[in-house]
Backbone as CSV, one residue per row, in Angstrom:
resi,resn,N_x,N_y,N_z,CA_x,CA_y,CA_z,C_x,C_y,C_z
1,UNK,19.809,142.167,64.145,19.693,141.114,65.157,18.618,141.480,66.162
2,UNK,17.962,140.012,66.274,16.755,140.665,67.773,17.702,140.969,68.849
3,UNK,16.538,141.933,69.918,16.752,142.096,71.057,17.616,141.242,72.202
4,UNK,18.640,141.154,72.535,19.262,140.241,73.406,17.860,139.418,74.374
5,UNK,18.307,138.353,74.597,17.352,137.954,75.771,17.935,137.742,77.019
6,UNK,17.113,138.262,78.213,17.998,138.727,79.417,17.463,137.109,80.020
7,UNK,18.318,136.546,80.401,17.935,134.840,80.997,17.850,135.130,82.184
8,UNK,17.597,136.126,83.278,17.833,136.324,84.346,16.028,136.285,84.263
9,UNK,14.810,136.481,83.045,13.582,136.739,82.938,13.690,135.676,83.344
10,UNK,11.962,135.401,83.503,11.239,134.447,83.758,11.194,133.048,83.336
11,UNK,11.628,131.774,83.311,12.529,130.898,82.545,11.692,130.324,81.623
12,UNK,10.134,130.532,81.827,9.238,129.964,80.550,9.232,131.173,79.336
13,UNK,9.455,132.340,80.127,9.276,133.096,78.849,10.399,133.323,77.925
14,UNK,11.829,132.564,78.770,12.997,132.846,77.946,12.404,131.365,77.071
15,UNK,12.273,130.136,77.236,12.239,128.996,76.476,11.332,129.462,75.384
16,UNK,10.046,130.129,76.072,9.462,130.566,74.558,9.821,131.474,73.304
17,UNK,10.534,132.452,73.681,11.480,133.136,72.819,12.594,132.287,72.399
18,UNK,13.299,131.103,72.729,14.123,130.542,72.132,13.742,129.384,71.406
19,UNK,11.801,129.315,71.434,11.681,128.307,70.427,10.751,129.115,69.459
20,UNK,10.586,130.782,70.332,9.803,131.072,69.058,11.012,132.117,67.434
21,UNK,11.980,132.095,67.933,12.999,132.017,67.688,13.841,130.960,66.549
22,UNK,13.638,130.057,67.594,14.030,128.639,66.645,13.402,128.353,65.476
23,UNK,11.816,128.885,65.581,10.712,128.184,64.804,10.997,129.681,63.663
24,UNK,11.547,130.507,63.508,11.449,131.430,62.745,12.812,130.856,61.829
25,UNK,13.655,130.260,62.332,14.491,129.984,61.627,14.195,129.061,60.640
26,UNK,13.646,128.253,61.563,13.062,126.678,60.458,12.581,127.174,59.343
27,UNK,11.374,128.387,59.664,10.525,128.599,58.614,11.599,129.442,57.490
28,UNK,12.457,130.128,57.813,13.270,130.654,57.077,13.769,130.139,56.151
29,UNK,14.718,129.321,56.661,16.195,128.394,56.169,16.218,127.241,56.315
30,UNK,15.338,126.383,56.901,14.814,125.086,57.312,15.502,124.558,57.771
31,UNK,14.796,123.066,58.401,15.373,122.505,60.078,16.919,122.263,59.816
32,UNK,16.916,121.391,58.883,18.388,120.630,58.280,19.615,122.118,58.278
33,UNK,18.821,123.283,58.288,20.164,124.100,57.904,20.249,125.072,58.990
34,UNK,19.292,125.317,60.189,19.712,125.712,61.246,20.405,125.078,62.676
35,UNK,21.275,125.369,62.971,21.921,125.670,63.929,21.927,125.789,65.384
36,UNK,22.752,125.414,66.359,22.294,125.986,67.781,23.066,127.516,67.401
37,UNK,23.737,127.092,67.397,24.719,128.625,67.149,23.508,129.809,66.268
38,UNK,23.406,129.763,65.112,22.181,130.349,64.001,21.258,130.927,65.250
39,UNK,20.246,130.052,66.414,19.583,130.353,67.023,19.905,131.692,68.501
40,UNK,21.359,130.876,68.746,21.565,131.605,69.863,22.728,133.194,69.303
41,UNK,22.823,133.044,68.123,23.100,134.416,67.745,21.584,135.568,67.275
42,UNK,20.796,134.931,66.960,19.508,135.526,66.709,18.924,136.273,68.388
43,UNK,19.036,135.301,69.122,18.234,135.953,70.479,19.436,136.697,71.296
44,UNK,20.884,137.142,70.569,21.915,137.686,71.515,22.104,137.188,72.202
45,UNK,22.313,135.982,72.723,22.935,134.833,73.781,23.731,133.528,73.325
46,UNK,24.632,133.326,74.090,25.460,131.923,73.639,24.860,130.545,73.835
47,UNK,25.718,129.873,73.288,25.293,128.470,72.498,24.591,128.353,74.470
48,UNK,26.097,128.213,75.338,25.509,127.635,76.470,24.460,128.005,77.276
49,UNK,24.155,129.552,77.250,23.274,129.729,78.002,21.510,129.232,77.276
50,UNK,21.288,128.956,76.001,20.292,128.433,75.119,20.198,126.875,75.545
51,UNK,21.589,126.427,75.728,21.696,124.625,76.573,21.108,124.846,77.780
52,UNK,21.280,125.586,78.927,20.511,125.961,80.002,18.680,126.124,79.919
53,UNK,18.582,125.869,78.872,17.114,126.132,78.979,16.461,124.880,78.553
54,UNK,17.513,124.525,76.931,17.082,122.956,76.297,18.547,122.051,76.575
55,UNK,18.174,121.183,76.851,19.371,120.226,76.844,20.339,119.986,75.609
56,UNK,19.317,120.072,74.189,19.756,119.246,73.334,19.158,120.456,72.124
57,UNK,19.545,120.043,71.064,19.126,120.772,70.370,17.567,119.818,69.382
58,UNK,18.030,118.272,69.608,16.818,117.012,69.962,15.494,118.049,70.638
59,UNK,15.960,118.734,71.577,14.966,119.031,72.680,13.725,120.138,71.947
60,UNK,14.919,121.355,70.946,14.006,122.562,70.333,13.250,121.518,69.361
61,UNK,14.106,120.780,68.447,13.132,120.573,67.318,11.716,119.282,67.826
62,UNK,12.085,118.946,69.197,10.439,117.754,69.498,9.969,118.831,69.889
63,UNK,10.310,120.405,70.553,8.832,121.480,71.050,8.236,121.837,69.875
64,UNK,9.335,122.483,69.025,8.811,122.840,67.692,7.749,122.011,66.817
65,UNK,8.555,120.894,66.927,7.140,119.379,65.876,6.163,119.750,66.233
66,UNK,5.898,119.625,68.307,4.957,119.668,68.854,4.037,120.534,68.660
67,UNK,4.372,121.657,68.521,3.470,122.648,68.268,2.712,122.325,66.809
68,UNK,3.710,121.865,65.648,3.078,121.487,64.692,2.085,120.457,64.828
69,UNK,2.389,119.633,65.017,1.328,118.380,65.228,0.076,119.012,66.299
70,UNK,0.066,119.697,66.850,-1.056,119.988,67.984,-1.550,120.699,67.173
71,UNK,-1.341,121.205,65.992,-1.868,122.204,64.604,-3.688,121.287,64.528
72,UNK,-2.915,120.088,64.372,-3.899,119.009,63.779,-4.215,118.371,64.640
73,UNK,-3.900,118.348,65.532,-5.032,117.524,66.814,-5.596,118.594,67.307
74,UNK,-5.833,119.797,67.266,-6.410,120.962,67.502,-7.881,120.710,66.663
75,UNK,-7.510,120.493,65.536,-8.634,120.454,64.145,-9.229,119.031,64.340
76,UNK,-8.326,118.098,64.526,-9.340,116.857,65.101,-9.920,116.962,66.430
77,UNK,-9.467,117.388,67.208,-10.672,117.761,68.431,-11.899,118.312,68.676
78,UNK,-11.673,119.628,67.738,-12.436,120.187,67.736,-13.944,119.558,66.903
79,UNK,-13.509,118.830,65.599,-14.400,118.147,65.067,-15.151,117.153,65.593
80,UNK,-14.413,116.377,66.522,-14.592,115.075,67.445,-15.723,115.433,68.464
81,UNK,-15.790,116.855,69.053,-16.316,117.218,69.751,-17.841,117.945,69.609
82,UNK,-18.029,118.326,68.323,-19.283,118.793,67.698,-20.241,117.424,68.059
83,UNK,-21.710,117.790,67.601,-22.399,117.091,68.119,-23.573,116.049,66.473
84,UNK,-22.774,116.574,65.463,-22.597,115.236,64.394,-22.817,114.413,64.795
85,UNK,-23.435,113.519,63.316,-23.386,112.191,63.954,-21.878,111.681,63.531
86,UNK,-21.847,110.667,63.879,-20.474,110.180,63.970,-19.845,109.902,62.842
87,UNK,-20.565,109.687,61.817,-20.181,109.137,60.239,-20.235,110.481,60.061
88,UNK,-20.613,111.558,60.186,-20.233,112.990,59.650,-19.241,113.445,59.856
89,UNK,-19.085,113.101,61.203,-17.493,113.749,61.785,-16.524,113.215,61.437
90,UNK,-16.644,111.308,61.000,-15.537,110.870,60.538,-14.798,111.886,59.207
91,UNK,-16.208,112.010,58.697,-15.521,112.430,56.933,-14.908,113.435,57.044
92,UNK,-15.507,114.567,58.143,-14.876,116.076,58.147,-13.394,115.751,58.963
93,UNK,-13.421,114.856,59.484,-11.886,114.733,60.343,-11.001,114.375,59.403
94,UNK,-11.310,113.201,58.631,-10.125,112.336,57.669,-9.931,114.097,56.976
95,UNK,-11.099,114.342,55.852,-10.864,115.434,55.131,-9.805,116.774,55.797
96,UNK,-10.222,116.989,56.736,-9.319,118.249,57.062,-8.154,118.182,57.279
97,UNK,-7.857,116.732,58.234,-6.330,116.370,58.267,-5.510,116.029,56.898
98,UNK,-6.484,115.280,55.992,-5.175,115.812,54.416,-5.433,116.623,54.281
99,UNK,-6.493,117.909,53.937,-6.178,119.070,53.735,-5.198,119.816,54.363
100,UNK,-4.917,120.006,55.685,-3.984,120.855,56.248,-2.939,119.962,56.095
101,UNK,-2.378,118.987,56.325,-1.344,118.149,55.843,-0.772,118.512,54.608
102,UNK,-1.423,118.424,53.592,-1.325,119.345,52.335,-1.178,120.338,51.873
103,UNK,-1.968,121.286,52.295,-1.713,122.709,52.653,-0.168,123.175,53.070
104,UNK,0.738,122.233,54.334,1.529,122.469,54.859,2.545,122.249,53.517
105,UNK,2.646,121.405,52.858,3.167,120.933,52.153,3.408,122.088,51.145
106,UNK,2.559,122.177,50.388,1.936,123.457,49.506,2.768,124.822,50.384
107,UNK,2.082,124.829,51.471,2.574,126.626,51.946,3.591,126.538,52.937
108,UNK,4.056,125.820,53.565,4.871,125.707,54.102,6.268,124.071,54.226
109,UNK,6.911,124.349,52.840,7.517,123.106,52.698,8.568,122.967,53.809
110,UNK,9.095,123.697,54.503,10.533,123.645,54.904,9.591,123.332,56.391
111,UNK,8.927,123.370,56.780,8.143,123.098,58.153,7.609,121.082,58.222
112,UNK,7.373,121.158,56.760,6.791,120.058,55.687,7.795,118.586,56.466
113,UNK,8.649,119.442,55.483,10.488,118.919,55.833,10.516,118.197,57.035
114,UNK,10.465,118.925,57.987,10.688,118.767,59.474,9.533,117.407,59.714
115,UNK,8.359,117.479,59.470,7.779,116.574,59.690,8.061,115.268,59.349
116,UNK,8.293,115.592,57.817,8.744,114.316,56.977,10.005,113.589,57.610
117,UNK,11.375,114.414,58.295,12.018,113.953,59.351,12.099,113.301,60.731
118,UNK,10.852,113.855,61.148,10.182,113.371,62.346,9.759,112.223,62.403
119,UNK,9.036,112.008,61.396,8.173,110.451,60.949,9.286,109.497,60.719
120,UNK,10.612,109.756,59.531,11.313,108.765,59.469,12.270,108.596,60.610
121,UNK,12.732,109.468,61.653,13.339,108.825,62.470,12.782,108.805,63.758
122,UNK,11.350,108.921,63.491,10.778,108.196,64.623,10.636,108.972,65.732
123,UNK,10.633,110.180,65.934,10.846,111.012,66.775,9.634,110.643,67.712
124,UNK,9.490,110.497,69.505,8.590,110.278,70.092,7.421,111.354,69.883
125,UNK,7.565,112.503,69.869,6.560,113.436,69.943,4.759,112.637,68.811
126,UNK,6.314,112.353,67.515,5.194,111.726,66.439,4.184,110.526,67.013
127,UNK,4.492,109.647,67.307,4.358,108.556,68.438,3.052,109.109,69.141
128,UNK,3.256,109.911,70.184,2.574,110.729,71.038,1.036,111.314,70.089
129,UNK,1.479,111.836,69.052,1.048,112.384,68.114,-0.398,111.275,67.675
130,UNK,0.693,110.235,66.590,-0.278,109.511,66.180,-1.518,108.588,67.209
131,UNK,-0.802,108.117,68.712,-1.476,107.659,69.557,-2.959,108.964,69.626
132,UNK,-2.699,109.912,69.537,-3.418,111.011,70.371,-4.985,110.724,69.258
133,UNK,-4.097,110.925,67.757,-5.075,110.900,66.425,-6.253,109.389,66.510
134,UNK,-5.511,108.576,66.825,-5.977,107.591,67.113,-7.108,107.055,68.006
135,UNK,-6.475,107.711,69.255,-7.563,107.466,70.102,-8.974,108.714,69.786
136,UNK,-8.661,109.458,69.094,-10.099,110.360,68.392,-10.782,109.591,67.857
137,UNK,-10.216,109.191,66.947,-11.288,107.699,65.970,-11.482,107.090,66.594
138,UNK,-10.903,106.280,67.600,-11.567,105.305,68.108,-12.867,106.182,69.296
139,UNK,-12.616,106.880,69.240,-13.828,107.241,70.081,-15.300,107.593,69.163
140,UNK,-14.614,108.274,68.607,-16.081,108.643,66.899,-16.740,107.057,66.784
141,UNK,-15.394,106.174,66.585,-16.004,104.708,66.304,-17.159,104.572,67.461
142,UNK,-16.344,104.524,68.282,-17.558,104.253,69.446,-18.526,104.961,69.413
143,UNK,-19.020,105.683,69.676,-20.211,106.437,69.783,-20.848,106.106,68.214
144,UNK,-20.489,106.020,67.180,-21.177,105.692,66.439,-21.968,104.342,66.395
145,UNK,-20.785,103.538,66.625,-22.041,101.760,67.431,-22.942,101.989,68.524
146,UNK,-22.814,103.110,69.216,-23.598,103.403,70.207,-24.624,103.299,69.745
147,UNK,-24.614,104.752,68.455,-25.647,105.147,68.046,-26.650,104.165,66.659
148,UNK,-25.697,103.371,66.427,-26.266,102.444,65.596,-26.159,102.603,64.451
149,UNK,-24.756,103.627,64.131,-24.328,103.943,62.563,-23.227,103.197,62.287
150,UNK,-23.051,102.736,63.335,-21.549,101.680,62.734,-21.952,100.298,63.150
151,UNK,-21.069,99.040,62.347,-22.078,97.781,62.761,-20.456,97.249,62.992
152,UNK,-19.347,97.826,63.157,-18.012,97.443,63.733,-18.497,96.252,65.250
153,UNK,-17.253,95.453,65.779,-17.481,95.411,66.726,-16.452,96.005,68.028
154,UNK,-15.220,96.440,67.424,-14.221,96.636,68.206,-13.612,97.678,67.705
155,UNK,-13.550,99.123,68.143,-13.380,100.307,67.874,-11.884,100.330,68.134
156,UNK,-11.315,99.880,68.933,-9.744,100.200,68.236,-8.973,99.268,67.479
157,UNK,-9.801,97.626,67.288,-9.135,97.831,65.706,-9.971,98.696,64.343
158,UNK,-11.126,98.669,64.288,-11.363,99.607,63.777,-10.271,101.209,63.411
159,UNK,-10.127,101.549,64.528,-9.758,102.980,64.212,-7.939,102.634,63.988
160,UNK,-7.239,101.533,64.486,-5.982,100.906,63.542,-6.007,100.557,62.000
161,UNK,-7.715,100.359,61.739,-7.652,99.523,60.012,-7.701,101.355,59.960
162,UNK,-8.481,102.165,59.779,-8.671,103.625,59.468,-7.611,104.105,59.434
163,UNK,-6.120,103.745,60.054,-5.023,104.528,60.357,-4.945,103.985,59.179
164,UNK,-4.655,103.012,58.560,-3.639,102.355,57.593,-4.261,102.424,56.412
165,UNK,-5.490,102.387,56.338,-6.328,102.795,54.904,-5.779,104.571,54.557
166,UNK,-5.815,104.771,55.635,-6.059,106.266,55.331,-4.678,107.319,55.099
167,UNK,-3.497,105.892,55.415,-2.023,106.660,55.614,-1.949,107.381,54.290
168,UNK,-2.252,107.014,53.005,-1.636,107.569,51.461,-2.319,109.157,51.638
169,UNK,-3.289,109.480,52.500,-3.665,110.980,52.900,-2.848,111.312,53.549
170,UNK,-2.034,110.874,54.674,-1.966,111.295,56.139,-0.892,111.890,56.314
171,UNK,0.724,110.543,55.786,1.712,110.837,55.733,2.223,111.711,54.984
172,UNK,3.014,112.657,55.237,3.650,113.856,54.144,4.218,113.491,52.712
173,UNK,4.927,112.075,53.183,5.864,111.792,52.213,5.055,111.192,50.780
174,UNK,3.688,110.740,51.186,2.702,109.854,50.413,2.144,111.072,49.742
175,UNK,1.708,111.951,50.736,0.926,113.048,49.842,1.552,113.618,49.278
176,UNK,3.326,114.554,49.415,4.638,115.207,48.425,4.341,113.851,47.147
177,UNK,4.320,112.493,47.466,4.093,112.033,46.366,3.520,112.173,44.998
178,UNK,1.838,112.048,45.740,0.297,112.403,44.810,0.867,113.868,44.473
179,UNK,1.686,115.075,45.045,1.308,116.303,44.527,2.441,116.427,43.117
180,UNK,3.827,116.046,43.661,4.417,116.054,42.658,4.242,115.359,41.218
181,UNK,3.436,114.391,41.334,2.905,113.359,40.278,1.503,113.981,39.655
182,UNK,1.235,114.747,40.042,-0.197,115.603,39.697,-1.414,114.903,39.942
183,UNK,-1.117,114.034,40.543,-2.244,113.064,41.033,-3.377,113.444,41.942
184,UNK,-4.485,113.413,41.563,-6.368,113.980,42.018,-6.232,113.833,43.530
185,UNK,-5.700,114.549,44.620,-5.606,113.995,45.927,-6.800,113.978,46.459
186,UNK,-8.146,115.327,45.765,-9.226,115.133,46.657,-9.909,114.260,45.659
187,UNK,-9.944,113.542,44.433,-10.973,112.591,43.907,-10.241,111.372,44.693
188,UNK,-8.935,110.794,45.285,-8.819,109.823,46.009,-8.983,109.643,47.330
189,UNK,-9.272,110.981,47.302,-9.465,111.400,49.150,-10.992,110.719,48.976
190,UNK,-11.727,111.532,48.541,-13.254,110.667,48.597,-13.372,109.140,48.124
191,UNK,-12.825,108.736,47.557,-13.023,107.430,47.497,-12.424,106.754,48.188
192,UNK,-11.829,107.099,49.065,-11.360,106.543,50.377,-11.909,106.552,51.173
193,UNK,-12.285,107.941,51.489,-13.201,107.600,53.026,-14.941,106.921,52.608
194,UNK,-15.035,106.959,51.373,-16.425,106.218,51.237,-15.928,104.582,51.510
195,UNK,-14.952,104.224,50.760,-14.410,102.964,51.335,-14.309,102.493,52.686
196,UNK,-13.459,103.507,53.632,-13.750,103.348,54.703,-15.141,103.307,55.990
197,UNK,-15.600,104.536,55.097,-17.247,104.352,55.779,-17.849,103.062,55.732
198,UNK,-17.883,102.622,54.299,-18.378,101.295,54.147,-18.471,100.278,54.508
199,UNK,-16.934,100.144,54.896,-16.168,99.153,55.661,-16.350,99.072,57.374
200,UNK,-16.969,100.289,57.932,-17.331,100.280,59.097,-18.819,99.788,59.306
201,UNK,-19.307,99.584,58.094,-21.026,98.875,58.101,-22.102,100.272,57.636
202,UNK,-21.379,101.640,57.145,-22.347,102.485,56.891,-21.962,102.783,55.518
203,UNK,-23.107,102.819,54.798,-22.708,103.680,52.973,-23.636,105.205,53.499
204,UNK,-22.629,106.030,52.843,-23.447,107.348,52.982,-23.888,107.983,51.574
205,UNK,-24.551,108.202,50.395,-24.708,108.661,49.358,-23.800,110.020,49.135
206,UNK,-23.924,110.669,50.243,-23.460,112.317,50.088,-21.887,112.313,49.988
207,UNK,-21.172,111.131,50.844,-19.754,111.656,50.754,-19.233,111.614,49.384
């Protein structure tokens, strides 16, 4: 068993040990099969004093998502922010988010899980999440009409049609689909976002 945790510490650093904690379990034994109890016997403390920190046990698994999902708005930011032109960055953004989406899937199913839970019952964080993804594209959109690579006229429906073209990448449950079915995820990945490029008023030869 770990080290007891003394709650009398510092109260961010006890929450972070009880979600970095939590998050070891998930990855263990996964979300569906851990516990408040499971958690608060791991850090040597009771159910209640672990309620003293989170309300709910609702509360560990939206920090936990969170951290997941900021996985990938980490990787879309960072792309968003290079100085590409804008039809470049689209492709490397769509691309990396099914890749690591996939990846997760692949190397980390029981984390996978959790997501795939999140999405169907709607959990706000996801919400938060997809708004966040969203407003990235719509900004790429923009600056690309700026620049005169996109012939769109309205960048957030634009970057709403991009959400929904692009969900059979995005969502876990679509891509566990394509993988279990053995289905080409990166020969449909590219013919998607060339579709989508297209559809924004640019053909690119290279994608």
């Amino acid at each position: 068993m770990n080290r007891p945790v003394r709650t009398r510490a510092d109260p961010d650093e006890v929450r972070a040990r009880i979600l970095e904690v939590a998050e070891e379990q998930f990855r263990r034994i996964g979300y569906h099969k851990t516990s408040m109890a499971d958690i608060a016997s791991e850090l040597g403390m009771s159910r209640a004093n672990v309620y003293r920190f989170f309300p709910s046990r609702d509360a560990i698994n939206e920090a936990i998502c969170r951290r997941v999902v900021n996985e990938v708005a980490d990787i879309a930011f960072a792309i968003a922010r290079t100085d590409a032109p804008a039809l470049e960055r689209l492709d490397r953004l769509l691309t990396a988010i099914h890749r690591h989406n996939k990846t997760k899937l692949v190397k980390e199913k029981r984390m996978h899980d959790m997501i795939v839970a999140a999405m169907q019952e709607n959990w706000a964080i996801i919400k938060a999440h997809l708004d966040r993804i969203m407003m990235i594209f719509e900004a790429i959109i923009r600056e690309g009409i700026e620049a005169g690579e996109f012939k769109v006229e309205d960048p957030a429906e634009a970057a709403r049609a991009i959400k929904t073209a692009f969900m059979p990448f995005f969502h876990p449950i679509l891509i566990e689909h394509c993988v279990q079915h053995c289905e080409d995820t990166e020969a449909g990945l590219r013919a998607q976002i060339r579709f989508i490029l297209k559809a924004l008023g640019k053909s690119d030869q290279r994608v």
